[in-house]
Backbone as a printed PyTorch tensor [residue, N CA C, xyz], in Angstrom:
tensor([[[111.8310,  89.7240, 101.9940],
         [112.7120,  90.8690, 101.8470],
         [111.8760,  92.1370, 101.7450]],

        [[112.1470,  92.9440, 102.9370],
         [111.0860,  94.4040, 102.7280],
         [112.0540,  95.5030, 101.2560]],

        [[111.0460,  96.0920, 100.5050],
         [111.2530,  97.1450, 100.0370],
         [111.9570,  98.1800, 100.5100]],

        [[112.3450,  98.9290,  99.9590],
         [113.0540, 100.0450, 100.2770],
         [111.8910, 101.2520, 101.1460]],

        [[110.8530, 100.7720, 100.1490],
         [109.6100, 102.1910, 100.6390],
         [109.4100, 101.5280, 102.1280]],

        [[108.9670, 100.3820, 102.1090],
         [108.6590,  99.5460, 103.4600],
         [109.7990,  99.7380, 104.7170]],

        [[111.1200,  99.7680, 104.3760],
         [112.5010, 100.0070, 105.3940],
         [111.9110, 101.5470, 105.9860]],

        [[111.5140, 102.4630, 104.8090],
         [111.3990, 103.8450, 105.2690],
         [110.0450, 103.9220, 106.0180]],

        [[108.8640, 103.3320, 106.1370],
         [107.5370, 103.1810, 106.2770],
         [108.2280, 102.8720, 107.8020]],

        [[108.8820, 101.7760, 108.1950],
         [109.0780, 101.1900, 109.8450],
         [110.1230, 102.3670, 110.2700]],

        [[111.2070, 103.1290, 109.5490],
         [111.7160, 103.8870, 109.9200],
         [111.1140, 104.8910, 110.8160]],

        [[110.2420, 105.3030, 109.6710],
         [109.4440, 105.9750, 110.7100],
         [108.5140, 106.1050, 111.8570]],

        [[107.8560, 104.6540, 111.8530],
         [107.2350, 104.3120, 112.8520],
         [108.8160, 104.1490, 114.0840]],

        [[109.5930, 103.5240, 113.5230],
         [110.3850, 103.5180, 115.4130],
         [111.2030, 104.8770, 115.9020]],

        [[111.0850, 106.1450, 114.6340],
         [111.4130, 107.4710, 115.0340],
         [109.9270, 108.1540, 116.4670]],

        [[108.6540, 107.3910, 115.7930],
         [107.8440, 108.0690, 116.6410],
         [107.4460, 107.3660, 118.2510]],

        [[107.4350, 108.6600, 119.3740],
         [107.1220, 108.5290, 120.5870],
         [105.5650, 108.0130, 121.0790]],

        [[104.4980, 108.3850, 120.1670],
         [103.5360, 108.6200, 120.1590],
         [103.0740, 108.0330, 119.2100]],

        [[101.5530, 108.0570, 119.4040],
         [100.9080, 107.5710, 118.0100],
         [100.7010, 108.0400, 117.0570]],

        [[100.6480, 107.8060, 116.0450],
         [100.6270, 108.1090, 114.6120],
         [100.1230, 107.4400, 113.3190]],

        [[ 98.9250, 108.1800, 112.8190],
         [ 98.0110, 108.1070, 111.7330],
         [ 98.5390, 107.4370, 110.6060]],

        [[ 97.9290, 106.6470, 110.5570],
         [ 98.5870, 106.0680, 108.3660],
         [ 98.4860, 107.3650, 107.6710]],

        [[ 97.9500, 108.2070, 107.8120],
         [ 97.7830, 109.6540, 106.7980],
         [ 99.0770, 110.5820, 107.3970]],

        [[ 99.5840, 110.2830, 108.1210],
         [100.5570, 111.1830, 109.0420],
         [102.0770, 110.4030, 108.3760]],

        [[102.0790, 109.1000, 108.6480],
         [102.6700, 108.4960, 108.1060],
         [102.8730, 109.1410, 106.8090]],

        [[101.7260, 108.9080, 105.3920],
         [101.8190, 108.8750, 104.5550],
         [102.5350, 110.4380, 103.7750]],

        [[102.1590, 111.2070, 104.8040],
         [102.6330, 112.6310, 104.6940],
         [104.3740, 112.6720, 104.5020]],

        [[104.6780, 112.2630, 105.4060],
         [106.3520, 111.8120, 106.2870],
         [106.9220, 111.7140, 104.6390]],

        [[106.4240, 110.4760, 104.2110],
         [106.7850, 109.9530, 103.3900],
         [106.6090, 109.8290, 101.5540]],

        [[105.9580, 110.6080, 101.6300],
         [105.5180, 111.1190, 100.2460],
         [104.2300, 109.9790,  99.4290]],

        [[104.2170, 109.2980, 100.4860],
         [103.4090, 107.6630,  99.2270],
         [101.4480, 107.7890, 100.1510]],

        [[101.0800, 107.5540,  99.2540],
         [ 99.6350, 107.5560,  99.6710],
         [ 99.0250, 106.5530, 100.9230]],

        [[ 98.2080, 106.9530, 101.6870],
         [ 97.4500, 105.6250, 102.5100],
         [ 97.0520, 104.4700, 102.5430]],

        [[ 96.9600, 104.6230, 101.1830],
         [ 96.3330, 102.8640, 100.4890],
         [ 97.9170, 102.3310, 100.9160]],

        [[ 99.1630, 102.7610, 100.2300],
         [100.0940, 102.1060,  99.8690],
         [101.0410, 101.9620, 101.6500]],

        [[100.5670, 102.8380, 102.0790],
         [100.7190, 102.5560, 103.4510],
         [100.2410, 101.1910, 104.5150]],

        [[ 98.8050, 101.6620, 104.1780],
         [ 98.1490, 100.0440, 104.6300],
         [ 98.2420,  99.0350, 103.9510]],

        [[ 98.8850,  98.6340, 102.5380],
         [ 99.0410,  97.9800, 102.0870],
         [100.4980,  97.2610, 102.4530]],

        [[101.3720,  98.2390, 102.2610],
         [103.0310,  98.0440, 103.0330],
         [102.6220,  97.6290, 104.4710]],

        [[102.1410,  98.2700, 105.9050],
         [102.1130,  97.7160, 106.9100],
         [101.4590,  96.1970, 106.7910]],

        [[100.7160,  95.9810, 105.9660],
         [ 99.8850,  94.5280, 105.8050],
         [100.8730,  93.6680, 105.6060]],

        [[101.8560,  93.5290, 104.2230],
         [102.8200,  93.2190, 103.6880],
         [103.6880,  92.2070, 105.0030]],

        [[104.0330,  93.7800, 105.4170],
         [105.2990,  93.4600, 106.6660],
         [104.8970,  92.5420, 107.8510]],

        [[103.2210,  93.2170, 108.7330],
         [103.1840,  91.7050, 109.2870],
         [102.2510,  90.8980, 108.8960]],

        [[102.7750,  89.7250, 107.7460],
         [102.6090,  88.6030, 106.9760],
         [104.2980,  88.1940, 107.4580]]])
């Protein structure tokens, strides 16, 4: 079961056309890089 932060983390990846930074990401979203690469890790497990 993904998190709520994690629903918003892929949200935003399938809003973007282009590529986009875990720090770009992390911006979007208010939560730090660690917790970024940690959430994308999470999800594909």
């Amino acid at each position: 079961m993904l998190s709520k932060r994690q629903r918003t983390v892929l949200q935003v990846l399938k809003e973007q056309k282009d590529y986009i930074t875990i720090d770009q990401i992390a911006k979007k979203v208010s939560f730090s890089p660690k917790t970024i690469r940690n959430d994308l890790s999470q999800i594909g497990q």
